[in-house]
PDB file of N, CA, C and O in Angstrom, chain B, residues numbered from 101:
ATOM      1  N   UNK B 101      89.461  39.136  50.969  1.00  0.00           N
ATOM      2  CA  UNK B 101      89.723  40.348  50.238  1.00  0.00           C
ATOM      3  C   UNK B 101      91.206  40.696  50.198  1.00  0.00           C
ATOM      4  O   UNK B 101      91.715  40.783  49.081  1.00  0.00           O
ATOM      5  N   UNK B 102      91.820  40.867  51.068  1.00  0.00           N
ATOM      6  CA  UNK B 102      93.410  41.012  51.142  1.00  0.00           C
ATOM      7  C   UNK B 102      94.138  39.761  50.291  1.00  0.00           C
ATOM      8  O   UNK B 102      94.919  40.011  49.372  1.00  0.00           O
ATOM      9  N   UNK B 103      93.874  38.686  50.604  1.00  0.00           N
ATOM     10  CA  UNK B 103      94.099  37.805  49.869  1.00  0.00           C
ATOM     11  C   UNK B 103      94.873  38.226  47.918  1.00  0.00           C
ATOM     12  O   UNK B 103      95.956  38.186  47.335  1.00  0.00           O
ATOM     13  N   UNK B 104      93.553  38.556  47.662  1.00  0.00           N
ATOM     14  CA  UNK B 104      93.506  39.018  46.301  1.00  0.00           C
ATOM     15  C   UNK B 104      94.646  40.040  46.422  1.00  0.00           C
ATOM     16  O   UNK B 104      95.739  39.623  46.039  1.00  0.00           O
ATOM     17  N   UNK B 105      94.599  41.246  46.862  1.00  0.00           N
ATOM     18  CA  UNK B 105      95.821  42.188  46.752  1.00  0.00           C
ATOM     19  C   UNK B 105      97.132  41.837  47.015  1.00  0.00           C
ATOM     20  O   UNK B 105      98.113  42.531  46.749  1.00  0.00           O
ATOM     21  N   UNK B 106      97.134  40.838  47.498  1.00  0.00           N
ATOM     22  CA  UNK B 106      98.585  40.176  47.728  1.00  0.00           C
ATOM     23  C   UNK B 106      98.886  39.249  46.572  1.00  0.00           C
ATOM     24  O   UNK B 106     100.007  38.808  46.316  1.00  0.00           O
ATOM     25  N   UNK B 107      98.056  39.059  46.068  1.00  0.00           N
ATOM     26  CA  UNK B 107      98.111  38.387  44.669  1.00  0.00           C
ATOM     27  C   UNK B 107      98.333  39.114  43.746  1.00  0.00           C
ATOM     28  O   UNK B 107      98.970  38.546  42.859  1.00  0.00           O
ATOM     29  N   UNK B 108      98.078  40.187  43.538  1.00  0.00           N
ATOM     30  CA  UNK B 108      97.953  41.213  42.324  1.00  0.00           C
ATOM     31  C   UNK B 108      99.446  41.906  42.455  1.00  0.00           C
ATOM     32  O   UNK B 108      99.688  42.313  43.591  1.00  0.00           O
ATOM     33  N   UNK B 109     100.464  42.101  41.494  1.00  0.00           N
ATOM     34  CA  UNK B 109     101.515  43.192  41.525  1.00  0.00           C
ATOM     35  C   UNK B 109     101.131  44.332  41.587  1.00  0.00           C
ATOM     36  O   UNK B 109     100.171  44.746  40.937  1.00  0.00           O
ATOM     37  N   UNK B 110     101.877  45.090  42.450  1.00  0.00           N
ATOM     38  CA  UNK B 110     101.897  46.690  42.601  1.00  0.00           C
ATOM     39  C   UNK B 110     102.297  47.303  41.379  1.00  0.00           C
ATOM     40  O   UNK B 110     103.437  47.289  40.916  1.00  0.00           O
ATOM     41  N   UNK B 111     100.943  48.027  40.717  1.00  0.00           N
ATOM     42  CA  UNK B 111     101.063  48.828  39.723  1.00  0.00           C
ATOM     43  C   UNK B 111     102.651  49.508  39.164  1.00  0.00           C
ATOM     44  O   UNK B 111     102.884  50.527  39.816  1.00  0.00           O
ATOM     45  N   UNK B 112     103.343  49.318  38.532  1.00  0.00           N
ATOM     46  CA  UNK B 112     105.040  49.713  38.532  1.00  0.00           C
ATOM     47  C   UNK B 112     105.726  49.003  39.031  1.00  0.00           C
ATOM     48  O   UNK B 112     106.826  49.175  38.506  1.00  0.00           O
ATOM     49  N   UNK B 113     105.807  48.002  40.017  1.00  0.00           N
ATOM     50  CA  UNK B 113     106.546  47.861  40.486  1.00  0.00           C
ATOM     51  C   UNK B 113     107.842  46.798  39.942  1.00  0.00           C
ATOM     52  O   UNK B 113     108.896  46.492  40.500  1.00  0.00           O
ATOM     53  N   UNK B 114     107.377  46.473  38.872  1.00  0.00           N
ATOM     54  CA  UNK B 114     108.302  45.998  37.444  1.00  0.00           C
ATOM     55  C   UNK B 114     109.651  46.646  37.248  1.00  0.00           C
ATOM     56  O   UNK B 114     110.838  46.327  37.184  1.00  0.00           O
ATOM     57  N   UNK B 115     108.756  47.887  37.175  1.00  0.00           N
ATOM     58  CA  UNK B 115     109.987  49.140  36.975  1.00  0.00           C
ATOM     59  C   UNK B 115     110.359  49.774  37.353  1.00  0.00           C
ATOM     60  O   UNK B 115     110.969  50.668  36.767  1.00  0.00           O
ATOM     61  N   UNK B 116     110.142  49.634  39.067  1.00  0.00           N
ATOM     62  CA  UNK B 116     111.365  49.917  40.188  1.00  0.00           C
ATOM     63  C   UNK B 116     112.429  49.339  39.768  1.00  0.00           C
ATOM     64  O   UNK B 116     113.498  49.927  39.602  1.00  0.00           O
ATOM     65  N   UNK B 117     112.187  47.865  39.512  1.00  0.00           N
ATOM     66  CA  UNK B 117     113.407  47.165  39.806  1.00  0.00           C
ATOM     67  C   UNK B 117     114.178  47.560  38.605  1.00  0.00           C
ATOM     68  O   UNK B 117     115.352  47.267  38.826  1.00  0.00           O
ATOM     69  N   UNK B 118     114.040  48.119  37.378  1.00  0.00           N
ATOM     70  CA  UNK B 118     114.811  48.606  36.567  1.00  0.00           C
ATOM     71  C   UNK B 118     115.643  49.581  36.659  1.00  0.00           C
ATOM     72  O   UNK B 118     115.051  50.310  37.454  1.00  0.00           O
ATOM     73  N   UNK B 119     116.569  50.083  36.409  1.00  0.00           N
ATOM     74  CA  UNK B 119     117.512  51.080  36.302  1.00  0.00           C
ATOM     75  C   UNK B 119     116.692  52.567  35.099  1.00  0.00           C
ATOM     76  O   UNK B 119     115.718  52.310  34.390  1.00  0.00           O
ATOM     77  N   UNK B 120     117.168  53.601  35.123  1.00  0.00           N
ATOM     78  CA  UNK B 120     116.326  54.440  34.393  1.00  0.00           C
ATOM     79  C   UNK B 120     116.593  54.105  32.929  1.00  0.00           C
ATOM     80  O   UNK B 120     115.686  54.243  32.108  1.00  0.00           O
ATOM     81  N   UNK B 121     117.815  53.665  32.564  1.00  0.00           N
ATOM     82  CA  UNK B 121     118.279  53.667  31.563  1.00  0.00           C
ATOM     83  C   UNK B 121     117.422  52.752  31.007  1.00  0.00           C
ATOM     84  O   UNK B 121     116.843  53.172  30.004  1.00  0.00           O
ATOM     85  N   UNK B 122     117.120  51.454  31.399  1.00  0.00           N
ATOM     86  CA  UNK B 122     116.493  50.286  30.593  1.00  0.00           C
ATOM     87  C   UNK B 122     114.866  50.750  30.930  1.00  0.00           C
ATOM     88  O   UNK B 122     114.369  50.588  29.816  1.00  0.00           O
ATOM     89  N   UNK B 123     114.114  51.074  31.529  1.00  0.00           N
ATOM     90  CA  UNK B 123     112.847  51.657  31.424  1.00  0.00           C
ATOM     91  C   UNK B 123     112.742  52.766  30.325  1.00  0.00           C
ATOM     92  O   UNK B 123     111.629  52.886  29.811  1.00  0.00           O
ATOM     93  N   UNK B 124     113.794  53.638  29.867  1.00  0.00           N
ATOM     94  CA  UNK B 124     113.330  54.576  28.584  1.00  0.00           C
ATOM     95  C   UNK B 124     113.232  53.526  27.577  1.00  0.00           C
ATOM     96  O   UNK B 124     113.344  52.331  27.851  1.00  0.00           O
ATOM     97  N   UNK B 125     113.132  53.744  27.026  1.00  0.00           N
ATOM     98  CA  UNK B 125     111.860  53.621  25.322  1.00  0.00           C
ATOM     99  C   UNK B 125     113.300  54.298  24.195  1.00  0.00           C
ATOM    100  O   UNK B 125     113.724  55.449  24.082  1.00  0.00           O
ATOM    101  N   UNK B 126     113.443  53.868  23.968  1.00  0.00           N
ATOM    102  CA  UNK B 126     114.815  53.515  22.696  1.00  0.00           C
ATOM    103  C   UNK B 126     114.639  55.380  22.217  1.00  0.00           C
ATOM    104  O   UNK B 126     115.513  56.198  22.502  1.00  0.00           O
ATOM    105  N   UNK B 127     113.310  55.754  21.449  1.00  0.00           N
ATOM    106  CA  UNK B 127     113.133  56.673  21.154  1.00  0.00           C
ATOM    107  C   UNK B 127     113.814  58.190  22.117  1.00  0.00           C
ATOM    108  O   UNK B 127     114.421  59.165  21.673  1.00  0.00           O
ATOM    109  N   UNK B 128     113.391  57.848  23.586  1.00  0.00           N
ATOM    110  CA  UNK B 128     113.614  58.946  24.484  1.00  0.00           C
ATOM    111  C   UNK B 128     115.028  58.903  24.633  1.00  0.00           C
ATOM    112  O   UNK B 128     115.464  60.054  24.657  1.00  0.00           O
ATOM    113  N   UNK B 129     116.137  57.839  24.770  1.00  0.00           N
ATOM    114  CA  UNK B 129     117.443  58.234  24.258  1.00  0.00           C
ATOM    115  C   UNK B 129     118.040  58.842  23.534  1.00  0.00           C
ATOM    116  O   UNK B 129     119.117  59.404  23.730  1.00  0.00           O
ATOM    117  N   UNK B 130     117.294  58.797  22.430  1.00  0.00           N
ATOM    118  CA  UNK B 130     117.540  59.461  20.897  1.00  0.00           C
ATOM    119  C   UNK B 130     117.225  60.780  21.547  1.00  0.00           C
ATOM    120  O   UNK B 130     118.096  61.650  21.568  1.00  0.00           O
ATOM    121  N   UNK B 131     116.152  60.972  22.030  1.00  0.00           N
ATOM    122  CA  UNK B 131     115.746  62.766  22.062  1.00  0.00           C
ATOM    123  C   UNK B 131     116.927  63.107  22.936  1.00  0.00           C
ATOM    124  O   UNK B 131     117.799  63.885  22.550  1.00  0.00           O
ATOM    125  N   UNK B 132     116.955  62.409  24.337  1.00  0.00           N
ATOM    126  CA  UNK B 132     117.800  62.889  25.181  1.00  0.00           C
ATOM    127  C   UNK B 132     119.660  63.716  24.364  1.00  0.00           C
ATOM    128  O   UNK B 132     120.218  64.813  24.406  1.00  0.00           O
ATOM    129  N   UNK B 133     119.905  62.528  23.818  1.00  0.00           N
ATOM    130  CA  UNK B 133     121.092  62.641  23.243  1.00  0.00           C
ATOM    131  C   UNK B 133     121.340  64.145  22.165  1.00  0.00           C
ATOM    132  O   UNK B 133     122.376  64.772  21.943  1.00  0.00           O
ATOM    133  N   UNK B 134     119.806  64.382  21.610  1.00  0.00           N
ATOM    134  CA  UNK B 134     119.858  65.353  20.683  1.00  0.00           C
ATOM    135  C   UNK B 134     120.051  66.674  21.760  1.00  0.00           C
ATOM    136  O   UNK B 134     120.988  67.455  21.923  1.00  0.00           O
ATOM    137  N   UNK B 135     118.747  66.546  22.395  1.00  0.00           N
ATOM    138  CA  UNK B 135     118.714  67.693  23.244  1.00  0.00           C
ATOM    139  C   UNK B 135     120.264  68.016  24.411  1.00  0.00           C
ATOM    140  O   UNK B 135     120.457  69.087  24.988  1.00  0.00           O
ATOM    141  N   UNK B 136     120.901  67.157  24.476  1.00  0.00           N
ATOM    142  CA  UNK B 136     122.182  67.543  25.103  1.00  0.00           C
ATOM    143  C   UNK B 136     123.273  68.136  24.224  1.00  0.00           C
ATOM    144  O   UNK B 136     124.148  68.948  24.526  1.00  0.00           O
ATOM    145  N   UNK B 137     122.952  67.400  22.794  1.00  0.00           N
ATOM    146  CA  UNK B 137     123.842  68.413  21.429  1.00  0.00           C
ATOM    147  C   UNK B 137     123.671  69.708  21.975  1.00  0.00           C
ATOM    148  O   UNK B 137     124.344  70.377  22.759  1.00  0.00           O
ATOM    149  N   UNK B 138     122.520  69.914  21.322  1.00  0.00           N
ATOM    150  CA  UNK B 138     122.066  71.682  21.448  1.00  0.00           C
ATOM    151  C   UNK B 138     122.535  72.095  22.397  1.00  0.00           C
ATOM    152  O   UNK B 138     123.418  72.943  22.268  1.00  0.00           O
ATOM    153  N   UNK B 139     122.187  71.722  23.537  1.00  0.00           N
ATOM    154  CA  UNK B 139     122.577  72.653  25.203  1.00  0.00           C
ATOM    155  C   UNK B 139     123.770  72.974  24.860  1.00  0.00           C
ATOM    156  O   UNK B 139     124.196  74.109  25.071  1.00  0.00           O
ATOM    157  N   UNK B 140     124.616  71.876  24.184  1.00  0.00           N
ATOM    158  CA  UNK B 140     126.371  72.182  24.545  1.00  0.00           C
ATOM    159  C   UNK B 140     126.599  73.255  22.849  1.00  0.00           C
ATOM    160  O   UNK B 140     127.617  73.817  22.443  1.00  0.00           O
ATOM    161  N   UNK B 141     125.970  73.224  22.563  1.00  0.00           N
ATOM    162  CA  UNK B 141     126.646  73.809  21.263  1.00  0.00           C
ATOM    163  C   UNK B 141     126.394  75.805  21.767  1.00  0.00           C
ATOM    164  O   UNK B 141     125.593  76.272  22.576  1.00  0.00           O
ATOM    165  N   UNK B 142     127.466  76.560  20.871  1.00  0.00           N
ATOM    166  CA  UNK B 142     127.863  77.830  21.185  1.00  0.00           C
ATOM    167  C   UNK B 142     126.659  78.835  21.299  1.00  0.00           C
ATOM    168  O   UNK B 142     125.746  78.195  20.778  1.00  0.00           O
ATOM    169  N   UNK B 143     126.188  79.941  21.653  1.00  0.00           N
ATOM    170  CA  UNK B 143     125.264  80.609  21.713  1.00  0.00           C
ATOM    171  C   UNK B 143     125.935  81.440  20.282  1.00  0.00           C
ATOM    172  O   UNK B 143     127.122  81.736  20.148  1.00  0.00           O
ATOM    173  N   UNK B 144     125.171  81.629  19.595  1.00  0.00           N
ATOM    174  CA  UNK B 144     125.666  82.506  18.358  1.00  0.00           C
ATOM    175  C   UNK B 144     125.861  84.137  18.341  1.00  0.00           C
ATOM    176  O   UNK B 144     125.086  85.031  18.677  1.00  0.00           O
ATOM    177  N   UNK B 145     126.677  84.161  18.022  1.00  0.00           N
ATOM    178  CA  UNK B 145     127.227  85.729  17.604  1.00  0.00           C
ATOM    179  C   UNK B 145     125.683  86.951  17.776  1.00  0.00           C
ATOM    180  O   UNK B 145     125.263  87.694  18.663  1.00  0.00           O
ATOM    181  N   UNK B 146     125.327  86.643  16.609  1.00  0.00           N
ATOM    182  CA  UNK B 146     123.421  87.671  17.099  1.00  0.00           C
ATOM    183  C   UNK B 146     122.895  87.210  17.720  1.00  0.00           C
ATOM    184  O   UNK B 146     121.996  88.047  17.809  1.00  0.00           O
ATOM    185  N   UNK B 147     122.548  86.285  18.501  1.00  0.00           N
ATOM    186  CA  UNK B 147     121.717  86.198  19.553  1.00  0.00           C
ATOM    187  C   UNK B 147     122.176  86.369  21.103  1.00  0.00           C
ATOM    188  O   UNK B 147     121.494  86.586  22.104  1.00  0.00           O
ATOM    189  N   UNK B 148     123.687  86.180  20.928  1.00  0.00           N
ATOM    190  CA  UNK B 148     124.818  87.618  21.929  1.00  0.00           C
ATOM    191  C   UNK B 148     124.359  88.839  21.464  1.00  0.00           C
ATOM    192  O   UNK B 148     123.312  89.118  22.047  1.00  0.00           O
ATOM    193  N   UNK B 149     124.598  89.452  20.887  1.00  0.00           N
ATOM    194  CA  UNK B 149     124.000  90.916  20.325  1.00  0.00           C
ATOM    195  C   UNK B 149     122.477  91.479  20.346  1.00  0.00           C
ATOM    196  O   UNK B 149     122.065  92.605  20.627  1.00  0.00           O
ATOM    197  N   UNK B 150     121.786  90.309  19.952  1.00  0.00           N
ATOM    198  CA  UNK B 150     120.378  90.390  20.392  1.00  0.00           C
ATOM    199  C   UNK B 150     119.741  90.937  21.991  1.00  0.00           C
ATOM    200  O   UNK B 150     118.899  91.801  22.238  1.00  0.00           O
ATOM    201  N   UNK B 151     120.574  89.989  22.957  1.00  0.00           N
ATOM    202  CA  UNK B 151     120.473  89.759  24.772  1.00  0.00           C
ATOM    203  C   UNK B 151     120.891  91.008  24.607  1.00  0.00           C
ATOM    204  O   UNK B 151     119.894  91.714  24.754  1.00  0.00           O
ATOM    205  N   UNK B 152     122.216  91.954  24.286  1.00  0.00           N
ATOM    206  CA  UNK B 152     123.167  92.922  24.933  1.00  0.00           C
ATOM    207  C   UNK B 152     122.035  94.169  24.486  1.00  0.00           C
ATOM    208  O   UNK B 152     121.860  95.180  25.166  1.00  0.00           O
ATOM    209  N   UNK B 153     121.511  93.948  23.546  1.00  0.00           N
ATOM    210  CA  UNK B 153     120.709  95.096  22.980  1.00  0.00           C
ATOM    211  C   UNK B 153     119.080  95.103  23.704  1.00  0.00           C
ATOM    212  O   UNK B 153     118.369  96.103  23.602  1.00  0.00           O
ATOM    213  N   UNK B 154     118.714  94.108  24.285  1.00  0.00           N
ATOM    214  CA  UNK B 154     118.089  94.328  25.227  1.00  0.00           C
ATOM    215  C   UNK B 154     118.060  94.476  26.683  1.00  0.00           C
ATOM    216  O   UNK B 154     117.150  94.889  27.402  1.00  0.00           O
ATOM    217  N   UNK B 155     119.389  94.002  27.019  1.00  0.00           N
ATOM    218  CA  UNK B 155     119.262  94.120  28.324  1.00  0.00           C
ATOM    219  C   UNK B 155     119.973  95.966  27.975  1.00  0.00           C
ATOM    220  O   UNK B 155     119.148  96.696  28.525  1.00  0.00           O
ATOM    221  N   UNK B 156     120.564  96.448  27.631  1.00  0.00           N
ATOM    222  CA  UNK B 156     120.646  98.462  26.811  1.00  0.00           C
ATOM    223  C   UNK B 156     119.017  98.597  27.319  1.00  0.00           C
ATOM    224  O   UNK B 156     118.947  98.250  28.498  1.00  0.00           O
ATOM    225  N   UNK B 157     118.343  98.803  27.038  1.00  0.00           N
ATOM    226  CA  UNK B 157     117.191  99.207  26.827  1.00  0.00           C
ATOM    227  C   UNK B 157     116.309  98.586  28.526  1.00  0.00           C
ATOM    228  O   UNK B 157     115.333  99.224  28.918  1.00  0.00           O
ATOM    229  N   UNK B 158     116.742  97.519  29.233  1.00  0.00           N
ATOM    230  CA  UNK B 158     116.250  97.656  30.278  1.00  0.00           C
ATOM    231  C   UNK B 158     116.327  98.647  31.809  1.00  0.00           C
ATOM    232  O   UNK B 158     115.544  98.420  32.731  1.00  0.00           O
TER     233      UNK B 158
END
């Protein structure tokens, strides 16, 4: 019985040996890259004004 499990690869363990970068999926770069645009881009003028006018009212 052990036999066999020593025969069989550990579920993942392919993609330990990878780095994170080469285990994403071409696609999830793309998102990553978008979603770091946005984060860095400016908070806009009314939606400053929006926050200030509610946190007034808290």
């Amino acid at each position: 019985m052990t036999s066999e499990k020593n025969e069989k690869p550990e579920k993942g363990s392919e993609s330990k040996k990878m780095t994170g970068e080469q285990q994403r999926p071409e696609w999830a770069n793309g998102l990553r890259q978008l979603y770091d645009a946005v984060v860095e881009e400016p908070l806009p003028d009314t939606f400053k004004d929006l926050l200030a006018k509610l946190d007034k009212k808290s």
